[in-house]
N, C-alpha and C positions, 0 to 999 in steps of 0.2 A: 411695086413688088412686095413692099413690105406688109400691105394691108391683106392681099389671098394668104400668105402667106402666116398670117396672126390668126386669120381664119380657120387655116384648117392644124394649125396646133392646139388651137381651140375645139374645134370638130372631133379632134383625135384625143383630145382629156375626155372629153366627152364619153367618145367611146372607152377608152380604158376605163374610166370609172365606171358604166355602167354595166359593163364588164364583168368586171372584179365584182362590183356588187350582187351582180345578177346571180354570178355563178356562186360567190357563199350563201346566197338565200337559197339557192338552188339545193347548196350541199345540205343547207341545215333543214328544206322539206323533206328529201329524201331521208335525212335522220328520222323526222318525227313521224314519215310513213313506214320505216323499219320496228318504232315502236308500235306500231297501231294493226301493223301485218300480221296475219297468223301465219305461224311458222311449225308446219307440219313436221311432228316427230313421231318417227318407231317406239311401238310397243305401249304398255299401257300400265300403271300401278292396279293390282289387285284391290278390290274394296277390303280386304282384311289382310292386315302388316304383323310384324309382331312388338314390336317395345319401341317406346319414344322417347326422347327426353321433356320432361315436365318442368318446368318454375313458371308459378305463376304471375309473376311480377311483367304483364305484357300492359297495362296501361299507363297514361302520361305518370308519370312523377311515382311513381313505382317503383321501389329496387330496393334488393338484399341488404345494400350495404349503407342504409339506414337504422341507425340502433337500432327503433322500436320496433321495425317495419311490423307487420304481421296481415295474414292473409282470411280474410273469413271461411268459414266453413261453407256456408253456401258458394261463393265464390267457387271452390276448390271442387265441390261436386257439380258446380254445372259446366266447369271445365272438362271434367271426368268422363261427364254425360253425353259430350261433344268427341270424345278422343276414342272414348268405348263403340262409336261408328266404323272404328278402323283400327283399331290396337287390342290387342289383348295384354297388354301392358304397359307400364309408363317405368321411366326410373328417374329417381331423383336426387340430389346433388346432398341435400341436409335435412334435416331434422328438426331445424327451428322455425321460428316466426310463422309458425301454424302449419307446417307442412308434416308435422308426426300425426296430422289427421288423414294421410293419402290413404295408410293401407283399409284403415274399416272402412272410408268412404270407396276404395275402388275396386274391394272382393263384394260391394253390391250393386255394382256395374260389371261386375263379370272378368273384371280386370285384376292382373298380380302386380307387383311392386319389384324394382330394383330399389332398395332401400340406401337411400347416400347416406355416408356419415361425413360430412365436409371435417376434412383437418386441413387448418394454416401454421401460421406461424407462431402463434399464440398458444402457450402448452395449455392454458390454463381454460383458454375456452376451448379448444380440442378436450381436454380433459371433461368438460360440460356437456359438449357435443356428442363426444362417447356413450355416456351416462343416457342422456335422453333416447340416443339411438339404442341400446341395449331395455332401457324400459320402454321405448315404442312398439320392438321385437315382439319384448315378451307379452305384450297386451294387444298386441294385433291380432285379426282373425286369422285362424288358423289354415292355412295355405294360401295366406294373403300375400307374405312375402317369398321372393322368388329365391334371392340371395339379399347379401349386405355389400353393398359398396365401400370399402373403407378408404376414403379419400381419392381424389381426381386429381392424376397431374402434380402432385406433391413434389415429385423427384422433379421435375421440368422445373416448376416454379424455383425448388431450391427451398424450398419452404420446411420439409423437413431433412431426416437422414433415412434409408435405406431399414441403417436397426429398428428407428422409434416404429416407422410404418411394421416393420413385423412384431415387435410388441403388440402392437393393437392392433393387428389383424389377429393374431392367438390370443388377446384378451375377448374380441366381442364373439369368434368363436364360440370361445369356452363358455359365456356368460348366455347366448342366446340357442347354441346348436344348431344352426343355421348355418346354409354352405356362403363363403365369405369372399371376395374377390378385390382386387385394389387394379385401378382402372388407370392406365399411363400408353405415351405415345410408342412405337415398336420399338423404337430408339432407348428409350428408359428399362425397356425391361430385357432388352438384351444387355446392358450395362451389368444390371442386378437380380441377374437368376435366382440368386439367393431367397427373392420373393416369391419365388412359385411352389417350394413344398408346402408353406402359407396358406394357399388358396385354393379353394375348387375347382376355379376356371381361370383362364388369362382373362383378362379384360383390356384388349388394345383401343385405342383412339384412331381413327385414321381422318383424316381432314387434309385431303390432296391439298385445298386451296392453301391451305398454312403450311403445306411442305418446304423446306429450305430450298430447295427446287419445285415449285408449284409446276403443273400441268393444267392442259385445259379439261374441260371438264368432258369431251368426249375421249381425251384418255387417262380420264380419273380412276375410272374403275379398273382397268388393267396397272394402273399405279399400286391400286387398295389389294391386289389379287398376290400381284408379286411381294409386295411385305408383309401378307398373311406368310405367305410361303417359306418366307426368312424364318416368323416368329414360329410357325410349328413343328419347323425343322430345329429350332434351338428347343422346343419344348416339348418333344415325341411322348406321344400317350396321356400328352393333358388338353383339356378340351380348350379350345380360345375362341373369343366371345368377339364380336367388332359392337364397340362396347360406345362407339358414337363415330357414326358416319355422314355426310349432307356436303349444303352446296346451298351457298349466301346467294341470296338474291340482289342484291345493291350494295355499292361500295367501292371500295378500291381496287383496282384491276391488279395484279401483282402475274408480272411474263405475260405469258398468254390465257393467265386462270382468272377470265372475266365474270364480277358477280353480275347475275340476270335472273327474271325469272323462267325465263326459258332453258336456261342453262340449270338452272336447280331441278328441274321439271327434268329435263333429259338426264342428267344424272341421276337420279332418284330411277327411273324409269330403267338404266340402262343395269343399275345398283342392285335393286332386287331382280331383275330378269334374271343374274348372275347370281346373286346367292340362293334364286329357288332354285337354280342348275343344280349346283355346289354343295346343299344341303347346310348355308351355314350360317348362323343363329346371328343375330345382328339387334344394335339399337338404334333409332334414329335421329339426328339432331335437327332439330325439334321441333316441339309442339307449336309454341306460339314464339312469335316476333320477337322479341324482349327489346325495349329502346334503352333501358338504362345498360345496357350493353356497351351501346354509343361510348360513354364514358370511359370507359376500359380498353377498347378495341377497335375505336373509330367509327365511322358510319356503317363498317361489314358486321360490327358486332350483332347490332340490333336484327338483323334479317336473315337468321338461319332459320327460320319459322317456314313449317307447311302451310301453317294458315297464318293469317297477320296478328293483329295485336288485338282486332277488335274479335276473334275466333272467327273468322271467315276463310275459306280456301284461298289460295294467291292465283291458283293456276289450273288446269283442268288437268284432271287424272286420266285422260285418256284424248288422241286424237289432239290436232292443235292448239298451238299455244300463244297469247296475244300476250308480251312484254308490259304494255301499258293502256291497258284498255279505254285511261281518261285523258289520254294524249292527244286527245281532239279539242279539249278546252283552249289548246295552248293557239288555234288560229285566234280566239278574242286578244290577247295583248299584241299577236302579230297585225290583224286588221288596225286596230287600235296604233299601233307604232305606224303603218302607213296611212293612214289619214292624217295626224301630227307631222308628219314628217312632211306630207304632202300638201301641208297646210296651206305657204307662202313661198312665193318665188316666181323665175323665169320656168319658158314650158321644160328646160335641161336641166336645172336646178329642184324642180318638183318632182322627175322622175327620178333625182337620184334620190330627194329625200324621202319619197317613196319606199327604195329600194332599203335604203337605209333603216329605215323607222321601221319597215318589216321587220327587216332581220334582228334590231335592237330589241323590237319585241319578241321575238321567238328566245332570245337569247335570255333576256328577262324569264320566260316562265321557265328555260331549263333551267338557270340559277335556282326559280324558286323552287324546282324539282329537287333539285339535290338541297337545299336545304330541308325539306320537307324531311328528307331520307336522313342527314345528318345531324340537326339540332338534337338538343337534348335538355340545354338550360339557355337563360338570357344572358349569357356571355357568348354560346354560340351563333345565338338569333341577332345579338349585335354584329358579330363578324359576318356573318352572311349579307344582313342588312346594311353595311356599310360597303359589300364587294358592290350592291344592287345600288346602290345612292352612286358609288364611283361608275358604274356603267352609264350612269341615268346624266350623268354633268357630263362625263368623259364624252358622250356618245354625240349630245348635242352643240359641244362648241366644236367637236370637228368634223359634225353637220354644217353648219354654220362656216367652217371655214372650207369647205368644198365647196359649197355653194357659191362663196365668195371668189374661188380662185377660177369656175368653170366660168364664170361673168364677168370676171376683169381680169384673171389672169395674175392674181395678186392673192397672198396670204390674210385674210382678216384674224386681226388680232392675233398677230406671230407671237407677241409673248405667252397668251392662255395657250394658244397651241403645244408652244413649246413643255408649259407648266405641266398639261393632261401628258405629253409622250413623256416628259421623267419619272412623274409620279405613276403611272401604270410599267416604266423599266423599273424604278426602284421597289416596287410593291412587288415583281416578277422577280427579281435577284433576292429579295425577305423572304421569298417561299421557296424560290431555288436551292435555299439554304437548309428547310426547313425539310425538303421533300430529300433532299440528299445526304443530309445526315440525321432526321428521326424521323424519317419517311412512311416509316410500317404503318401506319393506320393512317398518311392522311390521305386527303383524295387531291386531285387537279382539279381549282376551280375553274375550270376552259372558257364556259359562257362568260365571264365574268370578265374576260379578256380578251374574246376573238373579235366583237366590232372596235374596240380600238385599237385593237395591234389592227388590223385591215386599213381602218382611218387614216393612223398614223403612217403607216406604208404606202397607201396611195398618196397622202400629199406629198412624203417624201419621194415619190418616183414625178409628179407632174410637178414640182417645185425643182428639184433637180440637185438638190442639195440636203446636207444633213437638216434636220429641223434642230438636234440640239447641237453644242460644241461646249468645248471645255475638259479636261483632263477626268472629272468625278462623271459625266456623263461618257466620254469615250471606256474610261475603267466600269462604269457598272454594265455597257454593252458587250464587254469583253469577259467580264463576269456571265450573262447571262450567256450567250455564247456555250462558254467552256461548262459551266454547270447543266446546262440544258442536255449538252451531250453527256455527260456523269451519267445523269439520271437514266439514259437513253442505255449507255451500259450496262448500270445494275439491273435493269431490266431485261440485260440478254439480248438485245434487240428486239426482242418477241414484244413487247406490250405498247398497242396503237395510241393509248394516253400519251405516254411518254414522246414518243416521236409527235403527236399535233400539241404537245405544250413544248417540243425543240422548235418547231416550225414557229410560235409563236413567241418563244424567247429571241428566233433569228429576226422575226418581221420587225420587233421591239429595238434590237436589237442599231437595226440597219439605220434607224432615223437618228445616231449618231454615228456613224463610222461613211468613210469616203470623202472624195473632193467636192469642193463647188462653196459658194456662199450661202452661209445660213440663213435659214428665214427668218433667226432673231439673233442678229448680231449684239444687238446691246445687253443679250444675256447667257451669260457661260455660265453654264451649268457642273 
């Protein structure tokens, strides 16, 4: 009785595992055929917009907030040359590191200027910024510039006060004659009305996705519509500009305001339909990609661009929209992972590691996917690169130990087992931590975690007992647990990240909690 019967719990791990396997390779094709699908959207962007947002800092190792940085002139007009397809104007943030060359280069592309005068924190380089912006005015061609931006965001940041910004909104005034505008979230300038006899125009910001409340982006623009409506009712008979509006392509999901590029695509699309209804003058954010963004604002920074970083379009301006056009590369590490996988063994043990080695493969290139999107320096490329080395060991000894348990019904090497499911729960409790208390910019690294939480859950369900024990291993599963659902709240319930990194803090989770004998008793964990 006892031998049918070793048979077919044998028979039946079998099945579970291949199973469970089958079906995540399954979830994760159907993922990589959602990016690869075109996804037919309403409506279409006209070939001619009116204003962009400009910085040219879109290639690697590029960015503002380099002393010296500066931009060449050629550079700047064959960006110009590329934006004048589709704008009649660009506006820009500041004045320095080569950017006082925008207005003569872009009134001979046919293009005007929002001219930025960046104020920080610093009186004294505000005080420089000023200076140049007031002598750029006065030596530009004449109806080069459209207005002056004097500062972006100031009251938000906290950077200045309320009086210094009308001080220097009435200095660059006076000094240039040019109508003058200071550009803040709806929120800042209903605070300080005080600034609108100041200016010629309101200049609001609207970026649903950064809302304290985000939305998704098919009801972004009925978002953008109702807080125009706020700000012209508190501002009757002054004109108001939507002075930077868009929709991130990659990044972190925040509720249900997922960055995509189909999702930037449909926004934009649904964006201007409504203000050519409306009549109402608008900027857009922006021209190109920017990565040193990354640095500031997470992996969403860098990807408010129409076109990427290398001036290319992301997405088609009319008719469908394909998310990720090179998401077909990703079968070579999948085929690759199943051949490895399927290397050695019995015929049960090759088809799981078949199954396995796919899916570890597929999972590898989304990791590299989102590194790709979120690096910026080799502190980044190190953390990405060590999430991709911990899938690449994690993945294979608890290959190795399935194989081992479907052919003898035994754990090989219960102690590394045990080693891989804490050090993937403790590495999941570090970021549980991370994500729940300075969470805004980061992302969920999922690939980097779903074949070994899966791993480690199946042999905890065919072993039939926790794989780890110990007080530090039962408290970090009850950490991740409780954290996992945090996160799951600040997100309103609404955002699908959050609930597949709860699902995978539980599966982490479970291989210490419940009865039965360990698979490594000589080690508490």
């Amino acid at each position: 009785m006892n031998r049918p019967r070793t048979r077919f719990a044998q028979r039946h791990a079998q099945a579970i595992t291949h199973g469970v396997l089958a079906a995540a390779l399954l979830g994760g094709l159907l993922w990589l055929g959602g990016l690869l699908w075109p996804v037919a959207l309403p409506g279409s962007l006209p070939a001619h917009l009116q204003c962009v947002s400009y910085a040219p800092f879109r290639l690697s190792g590029e960015s503002p907030l380099r002393k010296h940085a500066h931009i060449s002139r050629a550079r700047i007009d064959h960006d110009l040359a590329v934006l004048a397809r589709h704008f009649d104007c660009v506006r820009t943030y500041s004045v320095n590191q080569g950017l006082d060359q925008v207005p003569a280069l872009a009134v001979r592309r046919g293009m005007q200027v929002l001219l930025g005068i960046w104020i920080g924190p610093d009186a004294r380089a505000n005080a420089r910024e000023i200076a140049l912006g007031i002598a750029t005015a006065r030596a530009a061609p004449a109806g080069s510039i459209r207005a002056i931006v004097v500062g972006n965001e100031v009251l938000l940041r906290g950077d200045q006060s309320a009086s210094v910004l009308l001080r220097d909104l009435h200095a660059v005034r006076a000094a240039t004659g040019l109508p003058v505008t200071y550009a803040d979230v709806p929120a800042f300038w209903l605070r300080h009305p005080q600034l609108a006899p100041a200016v010629n125009f309101i200049s609001v910001n609207m970026l649903p996705y950064w809302d304290n409340k985000p939305v998704s982006a098919r009801a972004a623009v009925t978002r953008v519509a109702r807080q125009l409506r706020r700000v012209q009712a508190a501002f009757p008979g002054k004109p108001v500009f939507i002075s930077e509006t868009g929709w991130p392509s990659a990044g972190r999901a925040r509720r249900d305001a997922v960055p995509s590029r189909v999702n930037e695509a449909a926004y934009l699309r649904d964006f201007i339909a409504w203000a050519q209804a409306h009549g109402q003058r608008y900027n857009l954010i922006e021209a190109y990609d920017q990565p040193w963004k990354r640095a500031l604002e997470g992996t969403v920074g860098g990807w408010w661009g129409i076109d990427d970083s290398r001036a290319q379009p992301k997405f088609a301006w009319r008719g469908s929209v394909t998310e990720d056009p090179r998401a077909g590369w990703a079968l070579l590490p999948l085929l690759l992972g199943a051949a490895v996988g399927a290397w050695r063994g019995a015929r049960g043990a090759r088809a799981c590691g078949l199954l396995a080695g796919a899916g570890t493969g597929l999972a590898l290139w989304a990791l590299w996917r989102m590194a790709q999107a979120a690096a910026w320096d080799g502190a980044q490329w190190t953390y990405w690169g060590a999430l991709g080395g911990g899938l690449l060991v994690g993945a294979w000894l608890l290959l190795d130990a399935l194989r081992t348990l479907l052919r003898s019904a035994r754990i090989a090497h219960p102690g590394r087992v045990a080693q891989v499911a804490f050090a993937a729960l403790f590495a999941v409790v570090y970021l549980d931590l991370l994500l729940v208390f300075d969470g805004r910019y980061r992302d969920w690294p999922l690939p980097a975690f779903i074949p070994i939480a899966l791993g480690v859950a199946l042999l905890r369900q065919l072993h039939g007992a926790p794989l780890l024990h110990g007080p530090r291993a039962r408290a970090l599963a009850l950490a991740a647990l409780l954290l996992g659902m945090v996160g799951v709240l600040q997100e309103a319930l609404l955002n699908p990240y959050a609930w597949c990194w709860l699902a995978l803090n539980a599966l982490l989770a479970w291989t210490a909690l419940g009865a039965g004998k360990p698979a490594a008793p000589a080690q508490s964990l």
